[in-house]
Structure formats: structure tokens, C-alpha cells
N, C-alpha and C positions, 0 to 999 in steps of 0.2 A: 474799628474800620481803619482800613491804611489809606492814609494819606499821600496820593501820588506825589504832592506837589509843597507838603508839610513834611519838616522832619521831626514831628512828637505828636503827640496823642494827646494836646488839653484841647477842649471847646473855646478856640480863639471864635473869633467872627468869620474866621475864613475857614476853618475844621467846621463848624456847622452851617455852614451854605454847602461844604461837601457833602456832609450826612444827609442831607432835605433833598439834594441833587443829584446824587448818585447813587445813597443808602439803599439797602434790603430793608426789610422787616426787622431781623438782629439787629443793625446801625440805629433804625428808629427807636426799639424797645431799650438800648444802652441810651441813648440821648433821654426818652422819657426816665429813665431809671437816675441819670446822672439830673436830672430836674429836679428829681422826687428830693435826691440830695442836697443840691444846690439853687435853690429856686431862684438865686441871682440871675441863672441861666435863660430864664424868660424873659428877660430883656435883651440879652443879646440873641433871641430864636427872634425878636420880636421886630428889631434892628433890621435884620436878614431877611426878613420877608415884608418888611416895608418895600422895598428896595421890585420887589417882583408881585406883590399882590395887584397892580395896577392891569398884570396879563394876565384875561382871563383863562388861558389853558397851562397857566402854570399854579397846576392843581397841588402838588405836595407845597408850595408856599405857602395856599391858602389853607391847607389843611391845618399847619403847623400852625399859623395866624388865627387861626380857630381853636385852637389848641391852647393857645397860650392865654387869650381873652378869657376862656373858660377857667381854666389853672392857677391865672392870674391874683384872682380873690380871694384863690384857696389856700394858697403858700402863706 
């Protein structure tokens, strides 16, 4: 995914609030895929949606926050 407002391609903290926020389906399945690689990564997916799980219509945070709880114990 391109980063309007980043200029590279690693999952800082600020490239995945992009991905959660504005990603397709493709931006999601690289973010779960680069997990699958780096399972360090669900803490900072984990980070990023502390931050907005508090509202509840912002559904892709809590999806992801779901996401990582479950993934969590598996890594």
C-alpha cells in the first residue's frame, strides 16, 4: 500500500493506522501475511487500535483488536 504521507514501506506505528484506515482487502491480507512473519507486529496493530477501540463505529480498529487477542497466544 502507498503511503500518502510516509515515504517507505515498513509497518511503523503510523503505516498501520494507514493500513486499518484506509486499506483494501490486499493492504489487510499483506499486514496479516507480514504478522504471520513477524509476530512482533501485534503489538504495535495492538498499540493502534487502543488508541480508537474506545469508538464504537470505528469497526476496522475493533476488528483488528480482535484480531490480535486471538493471534496473540498463537505467535
Amino acid at each position: 500500500m502507498f503511503h500518502r504521507h510516509l515515504n517507505h514501506q515498513r509497518y511503523t506505528l503510523a503505516a498501520i493506522d494507514d493500513v486499518i484506515e484506509r486499506g483494501r482487502m490486499r493492504d489487510w491480507l499483506e499486514l496479516r501475511n507480514a504478522v504471520r512473519r513477524q509476530p512482533e507486529l501485534l503489538d504495535k496493530i495492538k498499540r493502534v487500535c487502543s488508541a480508537r477501540v474506545s469508538d464504537p463505529y470505528a469497526q476496522r480498529y475493533h476488528f483488528w483488536n480482535h484480531y490480535v487477542e486471538k493471534h496473540r497466544n498463537v505467535a
